[in-house]
Backbone as CSV, one residue per row, in Angstrom:
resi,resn,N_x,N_y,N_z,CA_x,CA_y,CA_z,C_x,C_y,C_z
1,UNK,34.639,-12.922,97.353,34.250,-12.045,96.251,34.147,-10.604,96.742
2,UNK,34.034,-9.623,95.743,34.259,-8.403,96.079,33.320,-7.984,96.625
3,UNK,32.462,-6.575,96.764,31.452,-5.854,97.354,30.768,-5.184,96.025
4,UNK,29.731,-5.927,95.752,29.593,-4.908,94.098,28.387,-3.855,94.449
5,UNK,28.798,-2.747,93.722,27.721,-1.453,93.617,26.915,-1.332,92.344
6,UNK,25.718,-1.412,91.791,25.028,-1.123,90.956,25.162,-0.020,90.324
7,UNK,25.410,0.128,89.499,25.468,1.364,88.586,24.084,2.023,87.888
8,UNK,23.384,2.874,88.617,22.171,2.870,87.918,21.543,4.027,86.483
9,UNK,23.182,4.240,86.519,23.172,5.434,85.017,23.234,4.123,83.974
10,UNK,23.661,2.872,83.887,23.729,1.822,82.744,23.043,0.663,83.081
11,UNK,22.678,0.203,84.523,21.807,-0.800,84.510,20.456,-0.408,84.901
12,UNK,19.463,-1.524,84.542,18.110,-0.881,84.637,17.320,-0.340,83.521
13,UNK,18.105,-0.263,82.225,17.590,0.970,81.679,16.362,0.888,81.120
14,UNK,15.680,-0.253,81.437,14.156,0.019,80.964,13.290,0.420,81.780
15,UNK,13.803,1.124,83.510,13.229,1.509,83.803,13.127,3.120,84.112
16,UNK,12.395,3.460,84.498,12.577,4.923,85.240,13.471,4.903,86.335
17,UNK,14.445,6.401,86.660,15.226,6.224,86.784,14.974,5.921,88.605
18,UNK,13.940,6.353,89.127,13.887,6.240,90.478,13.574,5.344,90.787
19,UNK,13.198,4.236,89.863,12.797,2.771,90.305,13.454,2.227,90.090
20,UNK,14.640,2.043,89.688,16.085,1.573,89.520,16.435,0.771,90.778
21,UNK,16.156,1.805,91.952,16.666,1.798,93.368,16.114,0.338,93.784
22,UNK,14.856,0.244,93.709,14.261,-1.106,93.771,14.561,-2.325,93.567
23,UNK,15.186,-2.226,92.077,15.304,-2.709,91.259,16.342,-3.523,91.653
24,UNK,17.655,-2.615,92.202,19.004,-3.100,92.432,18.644,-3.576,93.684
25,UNK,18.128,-3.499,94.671,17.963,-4.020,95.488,16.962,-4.990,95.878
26,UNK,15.713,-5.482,94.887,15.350,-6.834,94.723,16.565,-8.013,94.125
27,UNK,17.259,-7.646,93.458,18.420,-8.100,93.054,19.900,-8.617,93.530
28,UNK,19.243,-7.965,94.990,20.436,-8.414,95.871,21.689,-7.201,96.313
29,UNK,21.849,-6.296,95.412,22.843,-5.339,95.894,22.557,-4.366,96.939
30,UNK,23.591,-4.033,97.540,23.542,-2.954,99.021,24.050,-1.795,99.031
31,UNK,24.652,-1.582,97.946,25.358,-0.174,96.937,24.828,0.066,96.036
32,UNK,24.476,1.400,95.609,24.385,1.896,94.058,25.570,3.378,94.154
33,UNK,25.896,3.394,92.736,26.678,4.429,92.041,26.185,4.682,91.197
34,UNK,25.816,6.208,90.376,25.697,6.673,89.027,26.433,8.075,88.439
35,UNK,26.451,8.351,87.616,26.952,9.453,87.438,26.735,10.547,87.745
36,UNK,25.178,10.913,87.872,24.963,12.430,87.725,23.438,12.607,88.947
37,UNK,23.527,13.227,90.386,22.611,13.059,90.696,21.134,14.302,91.200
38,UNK,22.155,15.338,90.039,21.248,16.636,90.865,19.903,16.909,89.348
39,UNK,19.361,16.010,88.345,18.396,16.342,88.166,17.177,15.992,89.109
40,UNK,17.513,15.631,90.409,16.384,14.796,91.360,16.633,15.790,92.739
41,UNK,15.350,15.838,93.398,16.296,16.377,95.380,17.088,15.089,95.429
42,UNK,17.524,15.823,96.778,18.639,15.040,97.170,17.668,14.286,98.041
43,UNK,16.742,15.116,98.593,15.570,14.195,99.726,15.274,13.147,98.955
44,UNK,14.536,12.842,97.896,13.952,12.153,97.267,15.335,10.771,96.991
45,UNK,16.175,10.676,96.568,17.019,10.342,96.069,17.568,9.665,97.769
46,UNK,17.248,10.247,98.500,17.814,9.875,100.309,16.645,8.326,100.686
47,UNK,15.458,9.218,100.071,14.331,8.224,100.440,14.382,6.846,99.534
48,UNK,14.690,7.231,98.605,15.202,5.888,97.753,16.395,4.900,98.435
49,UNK,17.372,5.649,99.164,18.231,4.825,99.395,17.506,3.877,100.747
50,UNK,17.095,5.009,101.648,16.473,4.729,103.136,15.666,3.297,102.433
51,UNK,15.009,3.551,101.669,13.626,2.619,101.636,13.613,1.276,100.641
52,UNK,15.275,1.412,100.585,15.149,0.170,99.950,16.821,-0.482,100.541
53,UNK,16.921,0.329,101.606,18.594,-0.382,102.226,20.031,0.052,101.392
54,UNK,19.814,0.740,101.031,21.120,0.837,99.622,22.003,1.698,100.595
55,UNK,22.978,1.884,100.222,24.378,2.670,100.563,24.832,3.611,99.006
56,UNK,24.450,4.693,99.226,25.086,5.548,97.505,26.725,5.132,97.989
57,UNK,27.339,5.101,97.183,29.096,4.964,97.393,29.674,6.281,96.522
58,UNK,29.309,6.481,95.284,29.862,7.018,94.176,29.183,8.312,93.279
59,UNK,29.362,9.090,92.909,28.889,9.944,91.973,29.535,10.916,91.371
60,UNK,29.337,11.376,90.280,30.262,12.686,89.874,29.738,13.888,90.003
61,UNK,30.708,14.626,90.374,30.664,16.324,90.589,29.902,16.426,89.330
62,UNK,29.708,17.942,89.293,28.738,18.457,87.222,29.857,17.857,86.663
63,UNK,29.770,18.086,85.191,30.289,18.268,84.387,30.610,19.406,83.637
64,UNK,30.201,20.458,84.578,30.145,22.060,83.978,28.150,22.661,84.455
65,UNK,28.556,24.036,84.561,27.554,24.246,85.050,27.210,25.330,86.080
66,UNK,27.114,26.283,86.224,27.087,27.642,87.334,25.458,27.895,87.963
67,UNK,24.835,26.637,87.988,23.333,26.581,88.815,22.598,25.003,87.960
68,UNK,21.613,24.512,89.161,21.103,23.323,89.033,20.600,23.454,87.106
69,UNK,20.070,24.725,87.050,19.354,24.265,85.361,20.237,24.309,84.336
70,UNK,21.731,24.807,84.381,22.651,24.431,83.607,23.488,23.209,83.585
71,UNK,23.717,22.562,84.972,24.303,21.777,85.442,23.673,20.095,84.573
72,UNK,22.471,20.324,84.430,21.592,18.988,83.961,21.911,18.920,82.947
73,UNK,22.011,19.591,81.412,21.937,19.534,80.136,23.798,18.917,79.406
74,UNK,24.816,19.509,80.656,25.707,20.001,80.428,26.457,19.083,79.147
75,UNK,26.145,17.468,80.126,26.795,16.376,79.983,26.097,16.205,78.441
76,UNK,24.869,15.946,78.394,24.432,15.881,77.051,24.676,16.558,75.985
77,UNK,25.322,18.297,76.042,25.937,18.732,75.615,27.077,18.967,74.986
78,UNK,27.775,17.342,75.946,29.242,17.193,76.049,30.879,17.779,76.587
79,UNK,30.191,18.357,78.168,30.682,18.686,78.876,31.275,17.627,80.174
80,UNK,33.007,17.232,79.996,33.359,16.003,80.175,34.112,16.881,81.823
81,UNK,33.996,17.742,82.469,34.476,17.991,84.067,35.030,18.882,83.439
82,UNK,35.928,19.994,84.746,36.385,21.520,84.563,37.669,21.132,85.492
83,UNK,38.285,20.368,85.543,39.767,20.502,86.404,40.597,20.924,85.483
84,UNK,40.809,20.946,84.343,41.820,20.955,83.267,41.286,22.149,82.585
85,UNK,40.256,22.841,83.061,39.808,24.087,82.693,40.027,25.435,83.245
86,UNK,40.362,26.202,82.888,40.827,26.958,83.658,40.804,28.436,83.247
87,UNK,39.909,28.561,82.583,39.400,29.935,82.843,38.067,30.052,83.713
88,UNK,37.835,29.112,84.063,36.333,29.207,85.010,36.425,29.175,86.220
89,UNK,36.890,29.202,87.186,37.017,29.132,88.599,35.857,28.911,89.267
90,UNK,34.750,29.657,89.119,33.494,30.419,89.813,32.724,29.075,89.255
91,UNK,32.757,28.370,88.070,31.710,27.390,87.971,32.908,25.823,88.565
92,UNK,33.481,26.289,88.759,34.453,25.056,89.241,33.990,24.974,90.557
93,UNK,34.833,25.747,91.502,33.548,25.692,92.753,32.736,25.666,93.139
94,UNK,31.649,25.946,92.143,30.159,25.606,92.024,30.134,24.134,91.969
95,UNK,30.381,23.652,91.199,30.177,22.113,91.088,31.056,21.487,92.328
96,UNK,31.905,21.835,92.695,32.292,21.040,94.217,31.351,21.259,95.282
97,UNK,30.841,22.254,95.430,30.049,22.588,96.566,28.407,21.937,96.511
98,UNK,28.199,22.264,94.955,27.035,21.309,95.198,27.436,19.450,94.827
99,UNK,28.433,19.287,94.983,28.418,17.556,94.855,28.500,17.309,96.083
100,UNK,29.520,18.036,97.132,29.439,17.755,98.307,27.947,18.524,99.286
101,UNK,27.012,19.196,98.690,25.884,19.461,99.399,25.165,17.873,98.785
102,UNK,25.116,17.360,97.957,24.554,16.030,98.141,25.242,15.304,98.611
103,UNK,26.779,14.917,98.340,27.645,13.872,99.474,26.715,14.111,101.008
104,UNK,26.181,14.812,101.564,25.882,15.711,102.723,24.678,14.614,103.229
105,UNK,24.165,14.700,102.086,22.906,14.634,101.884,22.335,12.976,101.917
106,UNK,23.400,12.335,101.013,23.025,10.884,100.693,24.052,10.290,101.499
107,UNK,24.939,10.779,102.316,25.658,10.266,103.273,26.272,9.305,101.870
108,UNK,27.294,9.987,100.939,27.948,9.240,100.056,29.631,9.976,100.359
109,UNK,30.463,8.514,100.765,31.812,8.934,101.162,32.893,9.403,100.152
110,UNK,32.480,9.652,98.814,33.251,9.868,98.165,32.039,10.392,96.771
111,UNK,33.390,11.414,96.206,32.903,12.338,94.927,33.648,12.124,93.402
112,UNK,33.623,11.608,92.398,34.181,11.895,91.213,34.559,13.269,90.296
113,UNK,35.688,13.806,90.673,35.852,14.984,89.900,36.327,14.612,88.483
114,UNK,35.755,15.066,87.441,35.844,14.622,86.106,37.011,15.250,85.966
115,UNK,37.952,15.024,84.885,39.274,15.900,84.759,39.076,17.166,83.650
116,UNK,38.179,16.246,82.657,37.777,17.118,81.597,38.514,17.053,80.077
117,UNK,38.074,17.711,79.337,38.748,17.926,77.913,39.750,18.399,77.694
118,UNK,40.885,17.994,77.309,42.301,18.989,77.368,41.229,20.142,76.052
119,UNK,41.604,21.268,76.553,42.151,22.730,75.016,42.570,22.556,74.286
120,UNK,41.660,22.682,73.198,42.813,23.270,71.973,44.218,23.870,72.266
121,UNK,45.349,22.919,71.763,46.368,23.737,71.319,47.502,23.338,72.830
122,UNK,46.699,23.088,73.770,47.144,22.598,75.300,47.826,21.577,74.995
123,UNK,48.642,21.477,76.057,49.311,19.831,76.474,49.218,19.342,77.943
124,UNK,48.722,18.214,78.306,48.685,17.559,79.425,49.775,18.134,80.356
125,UNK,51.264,18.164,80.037,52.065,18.522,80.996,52.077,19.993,81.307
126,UNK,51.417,20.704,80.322,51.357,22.674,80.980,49.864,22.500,81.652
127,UNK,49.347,21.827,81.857,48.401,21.877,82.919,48.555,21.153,84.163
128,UNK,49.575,20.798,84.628,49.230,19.639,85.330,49.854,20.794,87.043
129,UNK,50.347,21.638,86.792,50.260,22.481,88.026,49.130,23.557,88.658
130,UNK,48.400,23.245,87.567,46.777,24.070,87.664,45.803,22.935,87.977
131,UNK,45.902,22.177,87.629,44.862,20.688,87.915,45.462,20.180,89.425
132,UNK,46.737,20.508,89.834,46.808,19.795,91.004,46.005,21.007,92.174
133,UNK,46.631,22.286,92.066,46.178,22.955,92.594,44.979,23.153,93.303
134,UNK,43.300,23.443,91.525,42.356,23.014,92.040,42.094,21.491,92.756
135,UNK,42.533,20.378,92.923,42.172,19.455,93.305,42.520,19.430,94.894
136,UNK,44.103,20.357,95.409,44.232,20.899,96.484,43.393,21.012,97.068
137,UNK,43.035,22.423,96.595,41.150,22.781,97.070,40.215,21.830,96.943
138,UNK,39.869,21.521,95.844,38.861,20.757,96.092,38.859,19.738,97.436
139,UNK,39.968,19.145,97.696,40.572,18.215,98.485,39.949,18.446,100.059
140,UNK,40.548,19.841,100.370,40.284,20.491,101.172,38.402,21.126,102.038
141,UNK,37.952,21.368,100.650,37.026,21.279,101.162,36.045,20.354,101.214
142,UNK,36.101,19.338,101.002,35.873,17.705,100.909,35.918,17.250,102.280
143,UNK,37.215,17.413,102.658,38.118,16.961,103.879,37.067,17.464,105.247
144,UNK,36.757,18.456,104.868,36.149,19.003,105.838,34.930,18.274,106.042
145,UNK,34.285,18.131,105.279,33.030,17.018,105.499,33.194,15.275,105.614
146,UNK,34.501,15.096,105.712,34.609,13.947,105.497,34.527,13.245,104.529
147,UNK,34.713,13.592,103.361,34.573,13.095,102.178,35.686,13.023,101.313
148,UNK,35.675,11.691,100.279,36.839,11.664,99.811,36.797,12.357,98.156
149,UNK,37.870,12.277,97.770,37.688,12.927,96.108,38.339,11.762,95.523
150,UNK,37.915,11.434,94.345,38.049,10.840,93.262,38.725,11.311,92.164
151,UNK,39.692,10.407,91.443,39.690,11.040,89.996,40.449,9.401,89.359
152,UNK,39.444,9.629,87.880,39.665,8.469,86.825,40.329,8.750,85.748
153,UNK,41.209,7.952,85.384,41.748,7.369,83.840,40.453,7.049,83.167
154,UNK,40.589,7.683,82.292,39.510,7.077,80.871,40.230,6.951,80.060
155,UNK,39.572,5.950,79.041,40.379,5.990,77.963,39.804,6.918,76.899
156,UNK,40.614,6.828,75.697,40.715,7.818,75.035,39.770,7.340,73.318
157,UNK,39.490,6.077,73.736,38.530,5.712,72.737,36.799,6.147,72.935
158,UNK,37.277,5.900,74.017,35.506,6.242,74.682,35.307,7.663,74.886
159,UNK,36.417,8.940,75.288,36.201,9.985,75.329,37.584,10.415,75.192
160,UNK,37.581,11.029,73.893,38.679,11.289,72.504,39.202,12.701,73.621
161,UNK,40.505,13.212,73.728,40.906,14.108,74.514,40.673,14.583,75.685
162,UNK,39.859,13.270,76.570,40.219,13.395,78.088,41.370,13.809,78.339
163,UNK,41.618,14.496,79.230,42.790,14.736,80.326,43.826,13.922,80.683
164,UNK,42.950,12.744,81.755,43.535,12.196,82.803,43.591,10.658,81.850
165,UNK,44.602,9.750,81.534,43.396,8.558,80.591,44.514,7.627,80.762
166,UNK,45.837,7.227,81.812,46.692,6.754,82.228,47.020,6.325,83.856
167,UNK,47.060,5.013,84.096,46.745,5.210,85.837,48.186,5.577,86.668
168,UNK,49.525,5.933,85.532,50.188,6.224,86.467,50.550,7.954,86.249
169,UNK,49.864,8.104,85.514,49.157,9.960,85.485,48.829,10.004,87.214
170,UNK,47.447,9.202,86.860,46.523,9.495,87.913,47.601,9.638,89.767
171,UNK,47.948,8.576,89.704,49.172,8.551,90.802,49.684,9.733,90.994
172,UNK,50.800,10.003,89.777,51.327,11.123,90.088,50.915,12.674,90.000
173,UNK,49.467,12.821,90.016,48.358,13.655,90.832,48.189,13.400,92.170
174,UNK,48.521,12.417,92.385,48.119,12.097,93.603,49.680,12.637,94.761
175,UNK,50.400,12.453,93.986,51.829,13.017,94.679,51.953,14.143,94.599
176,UNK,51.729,14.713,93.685,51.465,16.419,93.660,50.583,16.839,94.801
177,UNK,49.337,16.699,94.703,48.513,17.169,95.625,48.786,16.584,97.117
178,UNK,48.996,15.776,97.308,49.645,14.814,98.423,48.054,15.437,99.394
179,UNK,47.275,14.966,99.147,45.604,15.277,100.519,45.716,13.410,100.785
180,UNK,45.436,13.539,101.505,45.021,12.225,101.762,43.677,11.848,101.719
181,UNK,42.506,12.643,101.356,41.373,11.854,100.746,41.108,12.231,98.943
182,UNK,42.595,12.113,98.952,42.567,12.165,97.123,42.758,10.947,96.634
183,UNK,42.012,9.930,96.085,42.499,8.711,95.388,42.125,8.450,93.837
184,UNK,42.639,7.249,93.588,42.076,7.051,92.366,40.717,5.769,92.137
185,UNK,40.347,6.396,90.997,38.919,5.321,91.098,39.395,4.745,89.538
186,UNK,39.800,3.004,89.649,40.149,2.348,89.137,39.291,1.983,87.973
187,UNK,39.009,1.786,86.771,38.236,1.622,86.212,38.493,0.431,85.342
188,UNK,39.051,-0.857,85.133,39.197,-2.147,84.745,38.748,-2.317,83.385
189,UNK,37.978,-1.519,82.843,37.421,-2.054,81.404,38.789,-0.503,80.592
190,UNK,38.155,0.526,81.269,38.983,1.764,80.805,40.217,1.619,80.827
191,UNK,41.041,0.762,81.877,42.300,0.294,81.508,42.716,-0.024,80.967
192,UNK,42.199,-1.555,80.488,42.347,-2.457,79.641,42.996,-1.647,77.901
193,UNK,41.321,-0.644,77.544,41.309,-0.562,76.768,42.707,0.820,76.516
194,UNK,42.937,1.712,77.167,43.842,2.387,76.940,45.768,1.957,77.220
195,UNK,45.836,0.979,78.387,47.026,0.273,78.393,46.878,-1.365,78.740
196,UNK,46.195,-2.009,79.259,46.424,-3.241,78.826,47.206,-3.485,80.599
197,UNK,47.636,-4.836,80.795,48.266,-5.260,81.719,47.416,-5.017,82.972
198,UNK,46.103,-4.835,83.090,45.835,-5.115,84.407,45.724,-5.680,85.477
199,UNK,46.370,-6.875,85.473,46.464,-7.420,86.568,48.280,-6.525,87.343
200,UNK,48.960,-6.461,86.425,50.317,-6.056,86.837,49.638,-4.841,87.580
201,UNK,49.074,-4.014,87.248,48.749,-2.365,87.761,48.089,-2.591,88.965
202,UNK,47.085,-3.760,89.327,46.039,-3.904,90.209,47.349,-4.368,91.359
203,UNK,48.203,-5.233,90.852,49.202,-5.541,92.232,50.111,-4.424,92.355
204,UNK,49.977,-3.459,91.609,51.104,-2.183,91.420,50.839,-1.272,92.976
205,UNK,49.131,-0.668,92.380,48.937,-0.056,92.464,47.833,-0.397,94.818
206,UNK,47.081,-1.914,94.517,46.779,-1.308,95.558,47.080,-1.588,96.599
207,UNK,48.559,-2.301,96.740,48.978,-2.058,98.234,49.247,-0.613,98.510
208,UNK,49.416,0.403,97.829,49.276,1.527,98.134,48.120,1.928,98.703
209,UNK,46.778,1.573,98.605,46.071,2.004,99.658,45.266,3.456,99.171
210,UNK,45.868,3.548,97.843,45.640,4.970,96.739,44.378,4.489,96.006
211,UNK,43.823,3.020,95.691,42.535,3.431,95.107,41.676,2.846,95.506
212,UNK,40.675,4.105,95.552,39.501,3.954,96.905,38.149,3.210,95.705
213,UNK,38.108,2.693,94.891,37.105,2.804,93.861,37.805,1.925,92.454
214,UNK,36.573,0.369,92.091,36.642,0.459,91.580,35.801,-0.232,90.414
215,UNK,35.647,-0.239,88.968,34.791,-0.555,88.313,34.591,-1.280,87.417
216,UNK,34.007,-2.294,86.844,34.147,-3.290,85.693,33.184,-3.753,84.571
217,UNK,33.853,-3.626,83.893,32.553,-4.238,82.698,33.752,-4.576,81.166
218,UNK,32.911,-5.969,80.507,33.768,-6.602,79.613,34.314,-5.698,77.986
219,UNK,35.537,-5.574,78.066,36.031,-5.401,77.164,36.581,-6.538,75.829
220,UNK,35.902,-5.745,74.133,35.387,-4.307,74.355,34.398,-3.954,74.528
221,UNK,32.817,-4.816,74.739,31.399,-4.314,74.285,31.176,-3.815,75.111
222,UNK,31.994,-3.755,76.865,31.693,-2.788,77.757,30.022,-3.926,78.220
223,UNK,30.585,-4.729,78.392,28.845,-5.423,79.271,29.315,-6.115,80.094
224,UNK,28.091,-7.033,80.410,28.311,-7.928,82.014,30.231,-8.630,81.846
225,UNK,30.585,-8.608,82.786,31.702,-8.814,82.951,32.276,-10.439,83.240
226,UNK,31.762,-11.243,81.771,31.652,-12.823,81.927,32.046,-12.783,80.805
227,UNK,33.262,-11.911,79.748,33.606,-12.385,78.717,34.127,-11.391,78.062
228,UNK,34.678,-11.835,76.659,35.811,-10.504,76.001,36.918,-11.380,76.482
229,UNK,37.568,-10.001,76.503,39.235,-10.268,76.624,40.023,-9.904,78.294
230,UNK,38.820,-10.383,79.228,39.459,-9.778,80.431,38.868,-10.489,81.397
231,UNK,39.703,-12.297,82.030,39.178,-13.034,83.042,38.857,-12.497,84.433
232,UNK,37.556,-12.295,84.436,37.081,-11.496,85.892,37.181,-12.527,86.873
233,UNK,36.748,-13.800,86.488,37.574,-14.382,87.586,38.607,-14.742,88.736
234,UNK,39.769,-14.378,87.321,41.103,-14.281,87.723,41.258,-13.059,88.521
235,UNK,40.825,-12.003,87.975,40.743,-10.227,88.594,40.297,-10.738,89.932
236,UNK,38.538,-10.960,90.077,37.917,-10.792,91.478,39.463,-11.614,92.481
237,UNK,39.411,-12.487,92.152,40.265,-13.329,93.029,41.388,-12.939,93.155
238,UNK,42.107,-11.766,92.627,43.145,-11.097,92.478,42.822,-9.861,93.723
239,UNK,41.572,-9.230,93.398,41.413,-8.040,94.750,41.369,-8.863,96.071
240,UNK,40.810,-10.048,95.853,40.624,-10.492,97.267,41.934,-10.949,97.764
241,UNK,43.029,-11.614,97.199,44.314,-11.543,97.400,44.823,-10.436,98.087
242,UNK,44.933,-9.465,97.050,45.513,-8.176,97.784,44.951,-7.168,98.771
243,UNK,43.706,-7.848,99.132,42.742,-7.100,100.426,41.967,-6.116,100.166
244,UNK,42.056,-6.081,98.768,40.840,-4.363,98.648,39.445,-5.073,99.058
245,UNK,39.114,-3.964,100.309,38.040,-3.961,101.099,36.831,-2.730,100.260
246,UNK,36.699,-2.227,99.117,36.215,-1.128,98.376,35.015,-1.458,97.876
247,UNK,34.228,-0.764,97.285,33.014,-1.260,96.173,33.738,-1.410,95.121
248,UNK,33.175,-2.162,93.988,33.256,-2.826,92.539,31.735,-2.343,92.171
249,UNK,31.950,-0.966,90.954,30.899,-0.474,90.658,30.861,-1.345,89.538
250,UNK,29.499,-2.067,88.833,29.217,-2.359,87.968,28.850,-1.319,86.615
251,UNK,29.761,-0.538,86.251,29.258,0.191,85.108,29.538,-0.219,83.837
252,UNK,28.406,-0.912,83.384,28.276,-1.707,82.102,26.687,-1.688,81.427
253,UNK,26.531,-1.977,80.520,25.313,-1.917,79.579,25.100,-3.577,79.297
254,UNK,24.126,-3.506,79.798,23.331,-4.903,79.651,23.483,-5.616,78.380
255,UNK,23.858,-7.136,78.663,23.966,-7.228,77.439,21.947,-7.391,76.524
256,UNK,21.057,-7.390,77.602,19.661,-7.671,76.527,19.445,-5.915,76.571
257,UNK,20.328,-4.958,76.956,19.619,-3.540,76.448,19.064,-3.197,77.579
258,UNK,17.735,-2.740,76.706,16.474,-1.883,77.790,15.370,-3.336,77.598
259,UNK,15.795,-4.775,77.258,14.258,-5.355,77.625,14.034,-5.485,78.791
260,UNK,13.012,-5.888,79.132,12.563,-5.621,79.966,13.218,-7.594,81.357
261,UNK,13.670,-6.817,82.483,13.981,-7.896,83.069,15.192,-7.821,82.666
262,UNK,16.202,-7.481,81.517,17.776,-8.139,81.018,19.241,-7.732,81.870
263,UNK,18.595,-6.874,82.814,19.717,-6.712,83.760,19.808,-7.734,84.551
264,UNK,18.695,-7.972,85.539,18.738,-9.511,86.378,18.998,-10.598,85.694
265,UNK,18.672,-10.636,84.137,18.821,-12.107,83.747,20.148,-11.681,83.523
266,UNK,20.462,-10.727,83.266,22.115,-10.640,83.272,23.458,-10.915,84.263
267,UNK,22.262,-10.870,84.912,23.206,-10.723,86.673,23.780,-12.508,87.191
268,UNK,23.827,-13.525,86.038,23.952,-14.607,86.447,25.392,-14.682,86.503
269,UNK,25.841,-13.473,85.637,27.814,-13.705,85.723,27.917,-13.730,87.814
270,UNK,27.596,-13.012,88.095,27.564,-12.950,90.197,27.713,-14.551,90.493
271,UNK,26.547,-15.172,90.241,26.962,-16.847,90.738,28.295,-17.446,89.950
272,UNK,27.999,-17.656,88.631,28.767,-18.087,87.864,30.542,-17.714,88.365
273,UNK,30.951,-16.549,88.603,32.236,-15.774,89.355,32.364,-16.730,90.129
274,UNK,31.332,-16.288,91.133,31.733,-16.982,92.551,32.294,-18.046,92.476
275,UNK,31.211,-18.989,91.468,32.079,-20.519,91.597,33.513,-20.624,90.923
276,UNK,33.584,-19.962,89.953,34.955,-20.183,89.430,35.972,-19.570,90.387
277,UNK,35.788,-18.410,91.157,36.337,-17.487,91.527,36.857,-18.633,92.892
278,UNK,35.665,-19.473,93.542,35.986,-20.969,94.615,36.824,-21.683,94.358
279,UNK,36.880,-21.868,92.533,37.411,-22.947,91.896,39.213,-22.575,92.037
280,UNK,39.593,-21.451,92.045,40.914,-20.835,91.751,41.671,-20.991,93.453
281,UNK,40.603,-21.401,94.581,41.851,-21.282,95.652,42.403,-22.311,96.048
């Protein structure tokens, strides 16, 4: 079975967010990922990991933002990343520098650069020599700390005029920029729902060695990943085939909500996998 990472922007949610950490790790996991981690220090957020064994794997750059008290609201605002933006430069590098001053910080090997909202009036292909560019850079100064960069396909149901929302887009970003800690972070439910065929893409895509990241939850309700229209069984036993050695972020919404306890009682799809996942060799 794979290596799974807790997602603690969707699981947990009846608790506070710093007790999460606990949480996932009475539970058994040795990874967490979330989206957004600079409304907290980074100390504080270090001591969480230290003190309960966790490994951060994952997080995203802002979502827009030119200092910590703009940077927090942004997303709620509906500010979806600045690569595909491009009159801002000055808050673009802002948000790389402080994702990688926490990469720094939480000893997390990799960053999510959001792609962002295409413009009014724009088309995906007149941007795509300005998006490789910044990601150049970004790349670059990543590289230097040892850190890798990220970038995801979303689909386009869940966030209506993303950018990036195709995984063989994402690729051929990846040939443009040609860095070698540029990959893609696979997202299995977001696939599904924008092209379909994932198992073909998963053998496509990772003997290439191109995606460092990746994530699951059942399509469409987007929850524990034991049902819908997408055998995780068949999947897990599919990465382990093809050798991805990566985290499997769990980013999904419980199916009991915020009661209290419904993430762990949720967490029975983990055994349940396994055995079927035994049953398939």
């Amino acid at each position: 079975m794979p290596r799974f990472a807790a997602n603690l922007s969707f699981l947990y949610p009846e608790l506070p967010f710093l007790d999460r950490f606990e949480a996932a790790a009475r539970d058994g996991f040795k990874a967490v990922e979330y989206l957004f981690p600079y409304a907290w220090p980074a100390a504080e957020l270090a001591a969480r990991l230290r003190g309960n064994g966790l490994q951060q794997v994952l997080f995203n750059a802002p979502p827009a933002g030119t200092d910590v008290a703009s940077v927090n609201p942004a997303w709620a605002r509906g500010a979806r990343g600045q690569l595909c933006l491009q009159g801002n430069p000055a808050e673009f590098e802002y948000g790389v520098h402080l994702a990688l001053d926490y990469a720094g910080a939480l000893n997390c090997p990799r960053i999510h650069l959001m792609a962002g909202l295409l413009p009014d009036g724009m088309l995906r292909e007149q941007l795509l020599d300005a998006v490789a560019a910044r990601l150049r850079w970004a790349c670059a100064q990543a590289a230097a700390l040892g850190v890798k960069v990220m970038i995801e396909p979303i689909n386009l149901r869940d966030m209506p005029g993303y950018f990036l929302n195709r995984q063989d887009h994402a690729h051929e970003l990846l040939d443009a920029v040609n860095a070698a800690n540029l990959q893609v972070q696979m997202d299995l439910y977001h696939c599904q729902v924008q092209e379909g065929d994932v198992a073909s893409k998963l053998r496509r895509y990772l003997p290439t060695g191109r995606v460092g990241h990746i994530q699951v939850a059942s399509v469409p309700q987007r929850q524990e990943p034991d049902g819908g229209e997408l055998c995780y069984a068949y999947l897990f036993a599919l990465l382990d085939e093809l050798g991805f050695e990566g985290w499997v972020g769990c980013e999904y919404h419980p199916r009991l909500g915020s009661q209290a306890g419904g993430t762990t009682a949720g967490l029975a799809w983990l055994s349940q996998l396994g055995s079927a996942t035994a049953a398939l060799d």
